[in-house]
C-alpha positions as CSV (number, residue, x, y, z in Angstrom):
1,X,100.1,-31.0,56.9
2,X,103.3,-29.3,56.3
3,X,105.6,-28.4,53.3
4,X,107.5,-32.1,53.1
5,X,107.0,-32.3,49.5
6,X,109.7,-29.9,48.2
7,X,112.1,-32.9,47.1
8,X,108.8,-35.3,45.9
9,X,109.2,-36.9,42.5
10,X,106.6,-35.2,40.8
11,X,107.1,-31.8,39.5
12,X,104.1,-29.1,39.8
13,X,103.5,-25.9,38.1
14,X,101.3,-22.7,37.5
15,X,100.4,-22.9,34.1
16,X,98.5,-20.4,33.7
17,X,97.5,-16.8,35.8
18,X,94.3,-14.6,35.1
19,X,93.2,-12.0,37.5
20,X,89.9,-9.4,37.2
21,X,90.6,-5.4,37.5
22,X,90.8,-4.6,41.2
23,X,88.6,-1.9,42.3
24,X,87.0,0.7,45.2
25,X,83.6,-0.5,44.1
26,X,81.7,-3.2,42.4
27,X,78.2,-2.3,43.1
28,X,76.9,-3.7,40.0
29,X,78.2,-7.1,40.3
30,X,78.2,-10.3,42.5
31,X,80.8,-12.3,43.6
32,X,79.7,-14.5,40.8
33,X,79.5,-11.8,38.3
34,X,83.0,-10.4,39.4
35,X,84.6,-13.8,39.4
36,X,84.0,-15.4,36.0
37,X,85.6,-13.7,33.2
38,X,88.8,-14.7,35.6
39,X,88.0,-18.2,34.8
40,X,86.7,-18.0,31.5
41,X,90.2,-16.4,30.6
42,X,92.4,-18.4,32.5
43,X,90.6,-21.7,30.8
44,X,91.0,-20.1,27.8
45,X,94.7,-19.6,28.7
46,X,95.4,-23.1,28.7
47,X,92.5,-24.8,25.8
48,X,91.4,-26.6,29.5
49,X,87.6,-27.1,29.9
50,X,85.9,-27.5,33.5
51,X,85.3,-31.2,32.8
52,X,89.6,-31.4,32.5
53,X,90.0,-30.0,35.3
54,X,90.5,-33.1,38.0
55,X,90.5,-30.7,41.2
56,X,89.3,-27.4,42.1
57,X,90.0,-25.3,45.6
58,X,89.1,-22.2,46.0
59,X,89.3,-19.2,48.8
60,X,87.0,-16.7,50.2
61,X,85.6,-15.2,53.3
62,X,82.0,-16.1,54.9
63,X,82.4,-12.8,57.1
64,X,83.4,-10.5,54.4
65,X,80.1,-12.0,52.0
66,X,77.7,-11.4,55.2
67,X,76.5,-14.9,54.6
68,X,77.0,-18.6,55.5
69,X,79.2,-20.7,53.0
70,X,78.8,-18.1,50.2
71,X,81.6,-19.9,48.1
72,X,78.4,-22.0,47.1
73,X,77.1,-19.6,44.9
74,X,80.6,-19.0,43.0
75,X,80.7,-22.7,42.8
76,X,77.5,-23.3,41.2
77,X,78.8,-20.6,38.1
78,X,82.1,-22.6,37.9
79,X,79.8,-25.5,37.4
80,X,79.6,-28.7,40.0
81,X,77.6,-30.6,37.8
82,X,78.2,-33.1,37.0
83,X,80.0,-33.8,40.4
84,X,83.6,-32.8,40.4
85,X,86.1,-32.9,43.1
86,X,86.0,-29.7,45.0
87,X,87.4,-28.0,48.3
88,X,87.2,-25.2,50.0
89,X,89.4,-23.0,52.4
90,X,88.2,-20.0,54.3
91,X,91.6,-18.5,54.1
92,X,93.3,-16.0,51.6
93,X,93.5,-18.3,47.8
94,X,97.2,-19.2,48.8
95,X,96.0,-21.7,51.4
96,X,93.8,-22.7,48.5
97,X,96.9,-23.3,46.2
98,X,98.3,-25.3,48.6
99,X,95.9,-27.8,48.9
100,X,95.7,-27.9,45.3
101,X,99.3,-28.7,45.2
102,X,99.2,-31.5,47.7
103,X,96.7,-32.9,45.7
104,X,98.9,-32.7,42.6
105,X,102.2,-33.7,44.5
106,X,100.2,-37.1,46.0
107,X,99.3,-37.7,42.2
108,X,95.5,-37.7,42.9
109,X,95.0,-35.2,40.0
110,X,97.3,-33.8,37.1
111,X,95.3,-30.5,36.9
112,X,93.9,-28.1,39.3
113,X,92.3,-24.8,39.1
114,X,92.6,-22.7,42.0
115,X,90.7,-19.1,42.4
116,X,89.5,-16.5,45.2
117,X,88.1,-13.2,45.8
118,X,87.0,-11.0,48.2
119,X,84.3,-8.3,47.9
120,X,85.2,-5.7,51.0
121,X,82.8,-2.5,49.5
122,X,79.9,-2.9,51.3
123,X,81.0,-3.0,54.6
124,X,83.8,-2.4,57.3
125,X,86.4,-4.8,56.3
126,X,88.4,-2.8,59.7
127,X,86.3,-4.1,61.6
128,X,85.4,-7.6,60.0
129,X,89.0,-8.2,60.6
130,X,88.7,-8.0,64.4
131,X,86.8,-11.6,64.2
132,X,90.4,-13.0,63.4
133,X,91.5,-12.1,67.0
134,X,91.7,-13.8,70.2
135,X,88.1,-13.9,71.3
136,X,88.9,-13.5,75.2
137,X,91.1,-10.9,75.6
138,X,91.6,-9.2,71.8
139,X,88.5,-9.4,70.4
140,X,86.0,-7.4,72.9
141,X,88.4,-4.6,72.2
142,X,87.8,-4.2,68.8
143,X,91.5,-2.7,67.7
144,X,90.9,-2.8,64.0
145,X,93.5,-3.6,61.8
146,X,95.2,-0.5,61.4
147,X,95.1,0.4,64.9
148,X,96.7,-3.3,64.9
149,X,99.0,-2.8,62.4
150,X,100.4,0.2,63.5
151,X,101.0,-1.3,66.5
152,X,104.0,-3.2,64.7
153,X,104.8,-0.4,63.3
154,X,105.4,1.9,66.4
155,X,107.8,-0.9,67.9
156,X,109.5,-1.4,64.3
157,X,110.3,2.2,64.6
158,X,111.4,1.9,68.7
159,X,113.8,-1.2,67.7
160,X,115.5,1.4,65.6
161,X,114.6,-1.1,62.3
162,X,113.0,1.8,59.9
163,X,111.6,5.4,60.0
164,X,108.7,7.4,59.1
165,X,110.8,8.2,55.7
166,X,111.7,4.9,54.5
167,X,108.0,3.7,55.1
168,X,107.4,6.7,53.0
169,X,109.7,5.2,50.2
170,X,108.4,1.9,50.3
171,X,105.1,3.2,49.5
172,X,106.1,5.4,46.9
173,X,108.4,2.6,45.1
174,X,105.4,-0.1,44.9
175,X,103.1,2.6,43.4
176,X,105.3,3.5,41.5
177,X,106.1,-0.3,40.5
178,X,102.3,-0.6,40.0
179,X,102.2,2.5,37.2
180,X,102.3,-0.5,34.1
181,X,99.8,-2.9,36.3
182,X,96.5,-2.4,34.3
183,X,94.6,-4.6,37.7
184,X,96.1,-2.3,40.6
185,X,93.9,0.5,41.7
186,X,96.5,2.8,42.9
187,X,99.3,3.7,40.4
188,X,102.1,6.3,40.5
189,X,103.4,7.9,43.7
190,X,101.2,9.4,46.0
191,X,101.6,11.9,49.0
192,X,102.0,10.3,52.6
193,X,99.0,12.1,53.1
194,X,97.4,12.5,57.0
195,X,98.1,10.0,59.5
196,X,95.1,7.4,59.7
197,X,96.5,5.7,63.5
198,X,100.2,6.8,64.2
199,X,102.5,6.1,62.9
200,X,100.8,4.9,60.0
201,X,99.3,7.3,57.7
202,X,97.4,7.3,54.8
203,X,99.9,6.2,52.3
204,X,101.4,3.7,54.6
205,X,97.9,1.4,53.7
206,X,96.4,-0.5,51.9
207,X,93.7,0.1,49.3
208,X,90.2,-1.8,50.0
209,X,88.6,-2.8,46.9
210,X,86.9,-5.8,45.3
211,X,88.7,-8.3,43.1
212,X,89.2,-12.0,41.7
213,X,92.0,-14.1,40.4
214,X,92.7,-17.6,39.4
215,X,95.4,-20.4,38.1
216,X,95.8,-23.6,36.4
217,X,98.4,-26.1,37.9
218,X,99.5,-29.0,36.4
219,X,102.3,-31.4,36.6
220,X,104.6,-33.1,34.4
221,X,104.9,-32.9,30.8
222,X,101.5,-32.0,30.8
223,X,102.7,-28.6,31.9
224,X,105.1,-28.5,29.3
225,X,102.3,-29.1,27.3
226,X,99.8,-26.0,28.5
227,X,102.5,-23.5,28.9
228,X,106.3,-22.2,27.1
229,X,107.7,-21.6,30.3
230,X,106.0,-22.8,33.0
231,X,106.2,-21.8,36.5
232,X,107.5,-24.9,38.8
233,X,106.9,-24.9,42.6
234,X,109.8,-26.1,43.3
235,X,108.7,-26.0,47.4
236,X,105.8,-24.5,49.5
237,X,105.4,-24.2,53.3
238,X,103.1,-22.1,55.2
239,X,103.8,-21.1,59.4
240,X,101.6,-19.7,62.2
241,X,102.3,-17.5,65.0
242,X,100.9,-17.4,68.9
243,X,97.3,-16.4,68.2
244,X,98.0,-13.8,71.4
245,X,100.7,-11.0,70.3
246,X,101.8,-10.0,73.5
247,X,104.0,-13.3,73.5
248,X,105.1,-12.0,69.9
249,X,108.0,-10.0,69.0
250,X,106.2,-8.1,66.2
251,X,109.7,-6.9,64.5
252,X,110.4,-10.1,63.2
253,X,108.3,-13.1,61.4
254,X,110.1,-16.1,62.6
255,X,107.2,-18.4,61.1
256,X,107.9,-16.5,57.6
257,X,111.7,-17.5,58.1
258,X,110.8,-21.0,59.0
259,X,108.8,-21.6,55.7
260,X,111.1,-19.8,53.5
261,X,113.6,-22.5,54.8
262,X,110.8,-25.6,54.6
263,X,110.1,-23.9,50.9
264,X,113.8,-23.8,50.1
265,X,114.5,-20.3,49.4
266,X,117.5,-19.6,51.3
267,X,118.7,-23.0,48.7
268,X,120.1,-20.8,46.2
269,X,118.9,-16.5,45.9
270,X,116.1,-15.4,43.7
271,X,115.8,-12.5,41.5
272,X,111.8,-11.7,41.8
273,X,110.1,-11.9,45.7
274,X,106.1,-10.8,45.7
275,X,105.4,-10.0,49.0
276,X,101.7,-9.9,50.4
277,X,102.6,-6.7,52.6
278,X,99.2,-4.8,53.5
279,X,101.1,-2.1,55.4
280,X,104.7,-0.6,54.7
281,X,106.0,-1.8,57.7
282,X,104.8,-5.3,57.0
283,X,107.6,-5.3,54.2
284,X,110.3,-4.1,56.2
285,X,109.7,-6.9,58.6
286,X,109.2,-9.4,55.7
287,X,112.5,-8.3,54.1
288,X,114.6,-9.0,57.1
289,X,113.0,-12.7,57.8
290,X,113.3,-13.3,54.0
291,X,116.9,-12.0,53.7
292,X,116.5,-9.8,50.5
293,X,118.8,-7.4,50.0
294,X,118.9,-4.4,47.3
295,X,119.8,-7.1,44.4
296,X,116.4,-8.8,44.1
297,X,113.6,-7.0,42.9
298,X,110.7,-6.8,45.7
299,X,106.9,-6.0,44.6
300,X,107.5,-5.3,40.8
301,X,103.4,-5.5,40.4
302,X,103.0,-3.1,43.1
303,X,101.7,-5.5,45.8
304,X,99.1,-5.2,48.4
305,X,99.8,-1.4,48.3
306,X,98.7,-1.1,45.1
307,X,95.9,-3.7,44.9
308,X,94.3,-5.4,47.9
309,X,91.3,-7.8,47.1
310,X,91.0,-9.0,50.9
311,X,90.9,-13.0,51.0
312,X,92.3,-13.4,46.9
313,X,95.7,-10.4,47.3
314,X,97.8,-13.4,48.7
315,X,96.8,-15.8,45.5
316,X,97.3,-12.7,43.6
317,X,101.6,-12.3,44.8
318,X,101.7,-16.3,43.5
319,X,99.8,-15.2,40.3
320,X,102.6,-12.1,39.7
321,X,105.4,-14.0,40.5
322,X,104.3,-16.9,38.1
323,X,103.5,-14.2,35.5
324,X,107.4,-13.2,35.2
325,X,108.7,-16.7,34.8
326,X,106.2,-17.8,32.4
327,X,107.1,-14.2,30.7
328,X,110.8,-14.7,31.2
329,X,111.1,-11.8,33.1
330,X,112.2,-14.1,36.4
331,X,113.9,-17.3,36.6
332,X,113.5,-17.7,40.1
333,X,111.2,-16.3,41.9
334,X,109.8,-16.1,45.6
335,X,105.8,-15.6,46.4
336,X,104.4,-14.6,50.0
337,X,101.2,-14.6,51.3
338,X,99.6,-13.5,54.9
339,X,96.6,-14.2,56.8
340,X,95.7,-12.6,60.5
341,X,96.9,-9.4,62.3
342,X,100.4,-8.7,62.4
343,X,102.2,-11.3,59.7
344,X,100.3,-14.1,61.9
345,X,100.3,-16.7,59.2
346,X,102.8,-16.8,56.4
347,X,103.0,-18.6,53.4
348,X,105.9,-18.6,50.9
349,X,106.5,-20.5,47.5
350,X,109.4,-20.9,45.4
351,X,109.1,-20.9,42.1
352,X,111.4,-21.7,39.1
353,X,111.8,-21.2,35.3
354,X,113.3,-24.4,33.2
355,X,117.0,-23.1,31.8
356,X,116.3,-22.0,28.0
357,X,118.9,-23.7,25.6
């Protein structure tokens, strides 16, 4: 099902954003354990209970938990009895949001609580990742991702498109950005350090860590209702590439372009866009398909550079970018989220502050 929805009747919104402390190592706690102080507080955001919740979607990885549908146990603390109406993605907590908003948009629910995490410590989440790949020709190889990764970013740098230095930058900037984000595990600038596979090197990647996060949508005036300001999706779409990239021109993310256009985001320009860029390169590719120049302010949180819960850091861009409208901060704002190697599924949202009087 794609993005058709953008002009439907019924307005949607996040009402509400809560997201756990992102770090190296939970040993201590379960998924379970890690996850539910992110719903208790984004509940307690709103004065919602589980029972008023009428739909809940959540997001998480079987491979990653080393076990076969593993979101059961999170469901059981969330509580599924009695029954409630319940789904389930195995796809970053974006995908997850937009089911939830489907739901909302074909008025079979007025409120939805979406949520996700991803617990990467205790194993090779490098090498987990290779699963995602073609399983003829990619996968028996085992190029991690980011051997993968810098793949795209040797041919970023041959098309002429960036340099070793402004990859540098980029990576500086969003720790820098993250310095006053208490849940980001990296703050403050940090040396390129050695090269991990060239041309990326250490500072050109991501953090792996565990984390959770979660949000409440709701539509109508029941939103106005659970939230000052909420944050309404004014359009959502989500695109896929070839599975095989050797038919992909990995400079460019046409399938990002084509759901920024489905989303409506090229409508009128926004001043806020997180974007779920693992690997510098990622955001100079994302940049170009998104057309953001210098005046709209790109990773403010820090982004997946600073933070990068595997299977919830998409969910987590939608939960920043919601954060500054319902702060003010933003009146219109644009969320990304990817899934696969290379920017092979993209997501984006739009969403929009009501004009204060």
């Amino acid at each position: 099902m794609t993005g058709e929805f953008t002009g439907a009747p019924r307005d949607v919104a996040i009402v509400a954003c809560a997201q756990s402390d992102h770090r190296r190592r939970t040993d201590e706690l379960s998924e379970v354990e890690m996850l539910m102080p992110v719903l208790h507080e984004v509940l307690e955001r709103t004065g919602l209970t589980t029972a008023d919740i009428g739909f809940t979607c959540s997001g998480s990885s079987d491979y990653l938990a080393g076990r076969a549908f593993s979101f059961t146990l999170a469901l059981d603390g969330v509580g599924a009895w009695p029954p409630i109406s319940e789904s389930h993605v195995e796809m970053d907590g974006a995908w997850a949001l937009y089911e939830a908003w489907i739901k909302l948009l074909t008025g079979e629910a007025d409120t939805a609580l979406v949520y996700a995490y991803g617990k990467s410590s205790p194993g090779s989440v490098r090498d987990v990742l290779t699963r995602q790949l073609d399983p003829y020709y990619a996968a028996p190889l085992w190029p991690d991702s980011v051997a993968l990764a810098a793949l795209q970013a040797q041919a970023l740098l041959d098309a002429g498109h960036a340099d070793e230095p402004a990859l540098a930058a980029v990576a500086a900037r969003s720790r820098d950005a993250a310095a006053d984000n208490a849940h980001a595990q990296l703050r403050g600038a940090r040396p390129q350090g050695e090269y991990v596979v060239r041309p990326l090197r250490t500072g050109d990647c991501p953090p792996v860590g565990d984390g959770a996060v979660a949000v409440v949508l709701s539509a109508g005036d029941r939103a106005r209702a659970l939230c000052a300001r909420p944050a309404w999706i004014r359009g959502m779409d989500h695109r896929v590439e070839a599975h095989s990239l050797g038919v992909r021109d990995l400079t460019d993310s046409p399938s990002t372009r084509l759901a920024a256009e489905r989303a409506g985001a090229f409508v009128r320009p926004v001043d806020t866009a997180e974007l779920h860029a693992p690997f510098t390169s990622q955001e100079v590719v994302l940049r170009r398909a998104l057309r953001l120049d210098d005046g709209v302010l790109v990773n403010p949180s820090g982004g997946a550079l600073a933070a990068n819960p595997v299977m919830a850091a998409g969910l987590i861009r939608v939960a920043e970018a919601a954060g500054r409208v319902h702060r003010g901060a933003s009146d219109r704002a644009l969320a990304h989220a990817t899934s696969g190697p290379c920017l092979q599924q993209n997501l984006v949202a739009v969403l929009e502050g009501e004009s204060r009087v």
